[in-house]
DOLO-575700 format. One line per 4 residues: their letters; for each residue x, z, y of N, C-alpha, C, O. Coordinates in steps of 0.02 Angstrom, whole numbers, plus 50000, padded with zeros to 5 digits. Example, Ala and Ser with C-alpha at 12.3 -4.5 7.8 and 13.67 -1.06 7.14 Angstrom:
AS = 50660 50390 49716 50615 50390 49775 50660 50390 49835 50712 50423 49834 | 50642 50354 49888 50684 50357 49947 50645 50394 50002 50670 50402 50057
//
This chain:
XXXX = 48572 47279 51711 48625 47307 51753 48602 47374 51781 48546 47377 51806 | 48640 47428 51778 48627 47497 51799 48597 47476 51866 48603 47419 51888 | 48560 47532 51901 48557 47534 51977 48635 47572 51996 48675 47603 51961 | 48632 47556 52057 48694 47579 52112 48691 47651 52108 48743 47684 52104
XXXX = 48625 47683 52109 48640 47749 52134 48645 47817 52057 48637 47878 52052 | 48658 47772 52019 48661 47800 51930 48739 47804 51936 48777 47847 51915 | 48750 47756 51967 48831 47764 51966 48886 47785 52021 48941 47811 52012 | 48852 47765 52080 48907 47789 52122 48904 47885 52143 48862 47930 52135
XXXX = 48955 47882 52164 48975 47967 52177 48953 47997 52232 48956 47960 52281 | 48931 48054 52243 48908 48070 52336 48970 48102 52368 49008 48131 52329 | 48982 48100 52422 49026 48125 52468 49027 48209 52453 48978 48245 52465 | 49099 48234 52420 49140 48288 52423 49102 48337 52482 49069 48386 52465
XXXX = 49111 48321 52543 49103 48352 52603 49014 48355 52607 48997 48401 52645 | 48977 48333 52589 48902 48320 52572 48863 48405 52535 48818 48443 52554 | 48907 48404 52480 48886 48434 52428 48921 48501 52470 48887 48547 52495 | 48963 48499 52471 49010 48559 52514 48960 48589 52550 48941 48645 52530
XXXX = 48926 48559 52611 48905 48574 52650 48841 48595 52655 48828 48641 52692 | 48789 48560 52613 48749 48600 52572 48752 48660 52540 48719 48709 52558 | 48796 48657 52486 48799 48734 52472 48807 48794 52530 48776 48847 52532 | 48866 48766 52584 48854 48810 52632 48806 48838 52663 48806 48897 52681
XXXX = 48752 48791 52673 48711 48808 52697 48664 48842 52681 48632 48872 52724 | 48648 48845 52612 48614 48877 52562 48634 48942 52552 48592 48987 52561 | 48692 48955 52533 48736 49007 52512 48713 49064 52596 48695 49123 52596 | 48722 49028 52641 48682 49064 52710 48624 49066 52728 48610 49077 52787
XXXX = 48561 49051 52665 48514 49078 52688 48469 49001 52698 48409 48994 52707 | 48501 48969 52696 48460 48924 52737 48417 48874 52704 48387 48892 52653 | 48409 48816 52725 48353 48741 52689 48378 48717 52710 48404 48725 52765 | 48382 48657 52653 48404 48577 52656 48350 48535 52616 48318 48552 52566
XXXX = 48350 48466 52656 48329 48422 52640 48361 48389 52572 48422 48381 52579 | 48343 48373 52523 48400 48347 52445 48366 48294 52407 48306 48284 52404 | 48416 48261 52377 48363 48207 52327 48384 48268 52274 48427 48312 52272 | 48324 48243 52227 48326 48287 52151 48322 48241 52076 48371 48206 52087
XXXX = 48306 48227 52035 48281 48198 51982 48215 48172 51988 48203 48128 51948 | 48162 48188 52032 48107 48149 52037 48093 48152 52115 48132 48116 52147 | 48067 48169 52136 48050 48161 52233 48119 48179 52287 48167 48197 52254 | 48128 48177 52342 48151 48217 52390 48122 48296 52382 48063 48310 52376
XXXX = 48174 48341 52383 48136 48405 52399 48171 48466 52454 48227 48474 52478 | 48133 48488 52456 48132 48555 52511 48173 48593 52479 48142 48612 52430 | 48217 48613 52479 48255 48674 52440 48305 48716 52477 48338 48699 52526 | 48304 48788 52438 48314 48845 52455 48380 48877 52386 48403 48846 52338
XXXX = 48391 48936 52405 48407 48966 52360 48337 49015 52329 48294 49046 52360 | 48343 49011 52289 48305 49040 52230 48275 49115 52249 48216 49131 52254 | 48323 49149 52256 48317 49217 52248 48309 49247 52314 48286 49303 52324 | 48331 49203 52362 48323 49209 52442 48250 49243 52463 48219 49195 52487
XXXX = 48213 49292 52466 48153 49278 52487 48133 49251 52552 48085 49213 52559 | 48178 49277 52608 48174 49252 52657 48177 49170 52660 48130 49155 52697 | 48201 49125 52644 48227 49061 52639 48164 49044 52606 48136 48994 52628 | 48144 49065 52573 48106 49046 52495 48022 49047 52559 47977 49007 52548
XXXX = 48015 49095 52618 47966 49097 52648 47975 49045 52705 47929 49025 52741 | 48012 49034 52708 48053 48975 52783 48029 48909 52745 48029 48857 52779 | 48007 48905 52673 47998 48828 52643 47928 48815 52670 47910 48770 52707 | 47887 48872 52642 47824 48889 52642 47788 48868 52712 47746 48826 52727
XXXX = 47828 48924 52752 47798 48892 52833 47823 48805 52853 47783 48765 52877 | 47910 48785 52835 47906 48723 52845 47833 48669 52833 47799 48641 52876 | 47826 48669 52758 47803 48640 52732 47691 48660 52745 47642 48640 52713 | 47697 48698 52793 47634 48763 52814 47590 48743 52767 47546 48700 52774
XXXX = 47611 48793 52693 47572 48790 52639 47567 48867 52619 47617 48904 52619 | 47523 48882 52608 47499 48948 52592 47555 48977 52525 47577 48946 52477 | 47565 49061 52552 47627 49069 52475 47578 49069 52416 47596 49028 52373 | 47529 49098 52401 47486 49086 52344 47495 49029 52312 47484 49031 52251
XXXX = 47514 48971 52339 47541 48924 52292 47608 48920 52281 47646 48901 52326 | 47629 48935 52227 47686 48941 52196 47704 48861 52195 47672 48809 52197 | 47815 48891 52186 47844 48826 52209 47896 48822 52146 47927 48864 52114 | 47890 48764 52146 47980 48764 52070 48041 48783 52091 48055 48793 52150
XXXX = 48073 48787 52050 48135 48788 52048 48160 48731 52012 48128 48692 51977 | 48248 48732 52033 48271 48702 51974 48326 48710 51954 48369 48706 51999 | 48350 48721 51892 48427 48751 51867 48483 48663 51826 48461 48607 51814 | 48544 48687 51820 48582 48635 51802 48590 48639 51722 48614 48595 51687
XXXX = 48567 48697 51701 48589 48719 51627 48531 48757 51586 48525 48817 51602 | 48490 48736 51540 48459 48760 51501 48460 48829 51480 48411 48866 51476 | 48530 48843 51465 48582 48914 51444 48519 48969 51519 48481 49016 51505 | 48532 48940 51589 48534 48992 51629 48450 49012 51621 48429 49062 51650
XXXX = 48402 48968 51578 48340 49014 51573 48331 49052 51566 48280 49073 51593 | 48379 49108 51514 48356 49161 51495 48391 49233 51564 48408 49291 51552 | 48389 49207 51614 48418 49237 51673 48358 49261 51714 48358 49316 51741 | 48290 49205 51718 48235 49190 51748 48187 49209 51711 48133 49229 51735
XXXX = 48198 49206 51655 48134 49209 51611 48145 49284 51561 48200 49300 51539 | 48073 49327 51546 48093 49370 51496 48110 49335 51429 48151 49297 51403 | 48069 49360 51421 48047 49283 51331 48068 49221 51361 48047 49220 51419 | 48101 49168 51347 48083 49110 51339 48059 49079 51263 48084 49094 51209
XXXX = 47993 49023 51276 47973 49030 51216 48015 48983 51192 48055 48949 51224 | 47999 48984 51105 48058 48939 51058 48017 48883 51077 48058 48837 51080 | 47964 48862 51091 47967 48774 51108 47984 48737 51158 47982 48676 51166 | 48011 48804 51207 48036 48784 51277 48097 48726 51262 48104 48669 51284
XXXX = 48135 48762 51219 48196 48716 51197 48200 48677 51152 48256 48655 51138 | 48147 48657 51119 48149 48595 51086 48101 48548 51150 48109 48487 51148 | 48063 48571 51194 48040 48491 51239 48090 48504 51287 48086 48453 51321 | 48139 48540 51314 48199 48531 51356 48246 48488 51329 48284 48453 51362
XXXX = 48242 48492 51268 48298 48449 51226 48258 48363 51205 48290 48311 51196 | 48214 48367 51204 48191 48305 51176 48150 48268 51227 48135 48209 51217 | 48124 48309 51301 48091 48237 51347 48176 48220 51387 48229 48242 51409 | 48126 48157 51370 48153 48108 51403 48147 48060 51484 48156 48002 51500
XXXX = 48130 48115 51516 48102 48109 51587 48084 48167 51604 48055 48203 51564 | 48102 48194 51691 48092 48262 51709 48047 48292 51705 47993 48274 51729 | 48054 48346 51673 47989 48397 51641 47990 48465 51690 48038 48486 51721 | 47946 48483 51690 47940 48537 51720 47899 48594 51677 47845 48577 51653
XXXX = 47920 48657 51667 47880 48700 51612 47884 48775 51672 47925 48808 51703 | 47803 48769 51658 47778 48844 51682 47792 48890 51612 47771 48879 51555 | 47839 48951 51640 47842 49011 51605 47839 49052 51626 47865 49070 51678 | 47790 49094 51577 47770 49174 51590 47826 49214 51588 47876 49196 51558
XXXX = 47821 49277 51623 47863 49336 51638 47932 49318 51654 47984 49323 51621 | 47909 49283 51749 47982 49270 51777 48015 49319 51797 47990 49375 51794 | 48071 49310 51820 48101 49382 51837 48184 49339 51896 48203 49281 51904 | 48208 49402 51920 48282 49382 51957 48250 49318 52001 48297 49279 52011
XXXX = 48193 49294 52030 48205 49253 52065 48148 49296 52142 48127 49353 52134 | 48133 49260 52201 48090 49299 52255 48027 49288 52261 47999 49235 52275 | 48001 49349 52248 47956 49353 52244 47884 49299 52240 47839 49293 52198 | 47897 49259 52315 47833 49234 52343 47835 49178 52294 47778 49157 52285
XXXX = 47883 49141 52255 47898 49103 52223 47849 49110 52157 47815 49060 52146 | 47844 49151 52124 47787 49169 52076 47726 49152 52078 47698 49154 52133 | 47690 49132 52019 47618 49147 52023 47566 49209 52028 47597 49262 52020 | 47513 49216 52037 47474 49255 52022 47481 49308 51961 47477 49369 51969
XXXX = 47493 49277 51902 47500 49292 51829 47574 49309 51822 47589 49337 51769 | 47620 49298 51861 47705 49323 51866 47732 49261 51819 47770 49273 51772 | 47710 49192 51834 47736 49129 51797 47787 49115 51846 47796 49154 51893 | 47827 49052 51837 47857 49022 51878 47870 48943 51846 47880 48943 51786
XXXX = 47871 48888 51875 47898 48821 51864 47961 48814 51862 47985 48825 51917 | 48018 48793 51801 48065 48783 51798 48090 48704 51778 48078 48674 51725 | 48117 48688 51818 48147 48607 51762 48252 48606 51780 48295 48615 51823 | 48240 48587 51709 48303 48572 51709 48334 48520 51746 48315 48469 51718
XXXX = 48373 48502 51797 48407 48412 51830 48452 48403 51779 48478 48452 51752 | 48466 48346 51761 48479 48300 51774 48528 48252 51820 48572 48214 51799 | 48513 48261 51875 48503 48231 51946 48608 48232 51936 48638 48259 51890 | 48635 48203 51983 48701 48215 51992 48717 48264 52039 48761 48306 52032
XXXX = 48671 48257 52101 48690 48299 52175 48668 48374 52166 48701 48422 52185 | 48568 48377 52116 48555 48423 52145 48591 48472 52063 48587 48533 52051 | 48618 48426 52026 48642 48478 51963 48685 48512 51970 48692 48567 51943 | 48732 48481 52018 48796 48511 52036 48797 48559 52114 48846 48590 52134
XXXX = 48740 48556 52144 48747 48592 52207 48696 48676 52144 48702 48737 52151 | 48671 48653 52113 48652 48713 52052 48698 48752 52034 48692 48813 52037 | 48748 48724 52014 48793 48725 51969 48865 48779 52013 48902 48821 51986 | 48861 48757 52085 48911 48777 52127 48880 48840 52157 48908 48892 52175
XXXX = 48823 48824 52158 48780 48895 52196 48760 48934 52140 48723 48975 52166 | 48763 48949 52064 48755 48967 52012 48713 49024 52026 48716 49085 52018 | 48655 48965 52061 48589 49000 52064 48532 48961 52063 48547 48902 52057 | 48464 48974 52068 48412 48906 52047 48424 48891 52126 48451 48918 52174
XXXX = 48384 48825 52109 48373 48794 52201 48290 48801 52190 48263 48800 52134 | 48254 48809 52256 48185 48801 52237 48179 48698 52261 48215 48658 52290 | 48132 48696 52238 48147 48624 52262 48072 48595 52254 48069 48560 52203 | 48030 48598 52278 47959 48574 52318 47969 48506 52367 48018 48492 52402
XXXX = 47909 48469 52357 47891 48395 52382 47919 48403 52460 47916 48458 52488 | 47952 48330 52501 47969 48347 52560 47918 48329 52618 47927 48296 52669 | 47852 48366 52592 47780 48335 52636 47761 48391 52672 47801 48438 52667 | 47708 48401 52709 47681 48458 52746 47596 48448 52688 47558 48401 52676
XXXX = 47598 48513 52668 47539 48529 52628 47493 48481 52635 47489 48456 52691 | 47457 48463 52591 47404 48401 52595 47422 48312 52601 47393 48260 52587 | 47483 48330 52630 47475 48263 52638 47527 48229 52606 47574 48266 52590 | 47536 48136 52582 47560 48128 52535 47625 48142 52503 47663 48176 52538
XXXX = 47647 48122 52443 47721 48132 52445 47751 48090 52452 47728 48040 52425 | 47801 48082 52480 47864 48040 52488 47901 48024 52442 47935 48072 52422 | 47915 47948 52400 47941 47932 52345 48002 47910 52358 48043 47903 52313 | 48019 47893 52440 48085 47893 52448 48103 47925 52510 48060 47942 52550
XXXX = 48174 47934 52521 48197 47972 52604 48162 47926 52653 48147 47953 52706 | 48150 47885 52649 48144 47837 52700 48054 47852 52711 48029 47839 52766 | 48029 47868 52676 47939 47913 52707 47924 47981 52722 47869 48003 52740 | 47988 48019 52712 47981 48095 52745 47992 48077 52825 48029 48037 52854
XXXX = 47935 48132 52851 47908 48120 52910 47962 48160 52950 47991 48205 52919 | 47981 48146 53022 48005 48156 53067 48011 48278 53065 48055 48320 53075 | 47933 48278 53046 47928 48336 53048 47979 48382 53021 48011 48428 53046 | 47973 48347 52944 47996 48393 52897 48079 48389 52929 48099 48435 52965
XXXX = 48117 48340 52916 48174 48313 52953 48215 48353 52983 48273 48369 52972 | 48153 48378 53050 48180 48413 53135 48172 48474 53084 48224 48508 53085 | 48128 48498 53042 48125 48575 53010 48187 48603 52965 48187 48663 52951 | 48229 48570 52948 48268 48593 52896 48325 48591 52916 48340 48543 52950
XXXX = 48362 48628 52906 48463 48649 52923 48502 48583 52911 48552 48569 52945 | 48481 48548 52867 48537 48507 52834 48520 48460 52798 48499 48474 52742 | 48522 48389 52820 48483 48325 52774 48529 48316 52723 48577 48310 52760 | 48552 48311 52669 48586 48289 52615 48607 48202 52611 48557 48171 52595
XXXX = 48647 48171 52618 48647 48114 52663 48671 48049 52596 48682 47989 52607 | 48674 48085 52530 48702 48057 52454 48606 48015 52474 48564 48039 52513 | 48601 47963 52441 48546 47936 52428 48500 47928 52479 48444 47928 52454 | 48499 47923 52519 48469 47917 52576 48417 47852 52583 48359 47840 52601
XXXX = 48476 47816 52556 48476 47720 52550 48428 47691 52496 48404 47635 52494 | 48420 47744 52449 48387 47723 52384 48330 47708 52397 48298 47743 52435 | 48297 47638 52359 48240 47637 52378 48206 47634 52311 48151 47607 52307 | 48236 47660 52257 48185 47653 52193 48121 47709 52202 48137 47768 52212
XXXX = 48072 47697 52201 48022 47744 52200 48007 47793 52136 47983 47782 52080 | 48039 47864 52173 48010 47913 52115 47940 47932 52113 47895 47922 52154 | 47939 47964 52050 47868 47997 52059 47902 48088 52039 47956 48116 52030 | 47823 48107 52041 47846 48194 52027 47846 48206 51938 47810 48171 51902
XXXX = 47894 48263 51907 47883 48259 51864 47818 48284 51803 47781 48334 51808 | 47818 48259 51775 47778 48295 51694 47759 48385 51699 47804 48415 51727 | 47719 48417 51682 47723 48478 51713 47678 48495 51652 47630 48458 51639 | 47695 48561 51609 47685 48594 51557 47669 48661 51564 47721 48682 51590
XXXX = 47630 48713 51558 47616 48763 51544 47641 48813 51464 47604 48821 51416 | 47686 48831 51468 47696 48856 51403 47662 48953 51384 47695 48986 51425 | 47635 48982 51362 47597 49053 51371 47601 49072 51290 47602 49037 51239 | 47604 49149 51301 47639 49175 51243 47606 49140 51176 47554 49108 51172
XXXX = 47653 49157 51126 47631 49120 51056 47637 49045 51050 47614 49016 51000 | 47675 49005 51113 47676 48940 51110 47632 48907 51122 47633 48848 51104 | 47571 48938 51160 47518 48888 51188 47540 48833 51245 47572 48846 51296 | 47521 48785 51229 47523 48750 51277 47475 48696 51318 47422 48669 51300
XXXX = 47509 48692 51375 47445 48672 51421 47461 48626 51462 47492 48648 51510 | 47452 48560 51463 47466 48508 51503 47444 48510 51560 47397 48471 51564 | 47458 48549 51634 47441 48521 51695 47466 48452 51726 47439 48440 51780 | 47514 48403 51704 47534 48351 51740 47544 48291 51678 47565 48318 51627
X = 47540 48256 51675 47579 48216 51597 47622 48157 51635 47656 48117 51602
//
């Protein structure tokens, strides 16, 4: 039998209101395809630095994103490489792929080397609040640096909570435990590099 939350729909006024909030700059609390996350608009730098201090993690560590459509990689990315889209197309559980020479998104969001983490959702809430804001969301663990992650809403700490504009209130209830996803390095010529499996 499916789980409940594969199938039922989130509240109209939910998703609405999120985007609003986003669309102004701001952070929300969201379920995604694998953890709770911190998310921003993409390109925001300001917002994109408001995660950073929430979460008081140094910007040197770079944060994901995440888009609703495969198509919008080549928006973010110079090159995308050709094996990007055959493991976008063929895993079967949320992937996450570091690609070289990001671009159109803010700054602090980057690596060292000008990479960035992209994964495609999946997800119902956070594909479509993508999809409406037809822009990436950044979307990072809903923990304070170091300490653990939260596999459901119900273990994000009070902190993070009081820190953010807007709790996302679709899934709240769920108690299946995610984990984070699969995480790939892809570098010119199709090298590849497993940081997560």
């Amino acid at each position: 039998m499916a789980k409940e939350t594969s199938v039922r729909r989130y509240d109209a006024e939910d998703l609405k209101e999120a985007l609003r909030i986003v669309q102004q700059g701001g952070v929300i609390l969201y379920p995604t395809d694998t953890v709770w996350g911190i998310g921003c608009d993409a390109t925001n730098e300001e917002a994109v630095k408001r995660v950073y201090q929430i979460k008081q993690r140094i910007d040197s560590k770079s944060m994901l994103v995440l888009i609703d459509n495969p198509a919008r990689l080549t928006s973010y990315i110079d090159e995308v490489p050709d094996m990007a889209w055959t493991l976008v197309d063929i895993s079967d559980k949320p992937l996450t792929i570091i690609y070289p020479g990001a671009k159109n998104l803010a700054p602090s969001l980057l690596a060292e080397d000008g990479s960035v983490g992209i994964r495609v959702t999946s997800e119902l809430f956070s594909s479509h609040l993508c999809s409406r804001l037809n822009r990436p969301l950044v979307s990072t663990s809903a923990n304070l640096s170091g300490a653990p992650t939260p596999s459901i809403y119900a273990e994000i700490s009070d902190e993070i909570k009081e820190s953010v504009d807007y709790i996302v209130r679709y899934r709240q209830d769920d108690t299946h435990k995610a984990t984070p996803s699969s995480i790939i390095k892809l570098g010119i010529g199709n090298l590849v590099e497993i940081i997560r499996a």
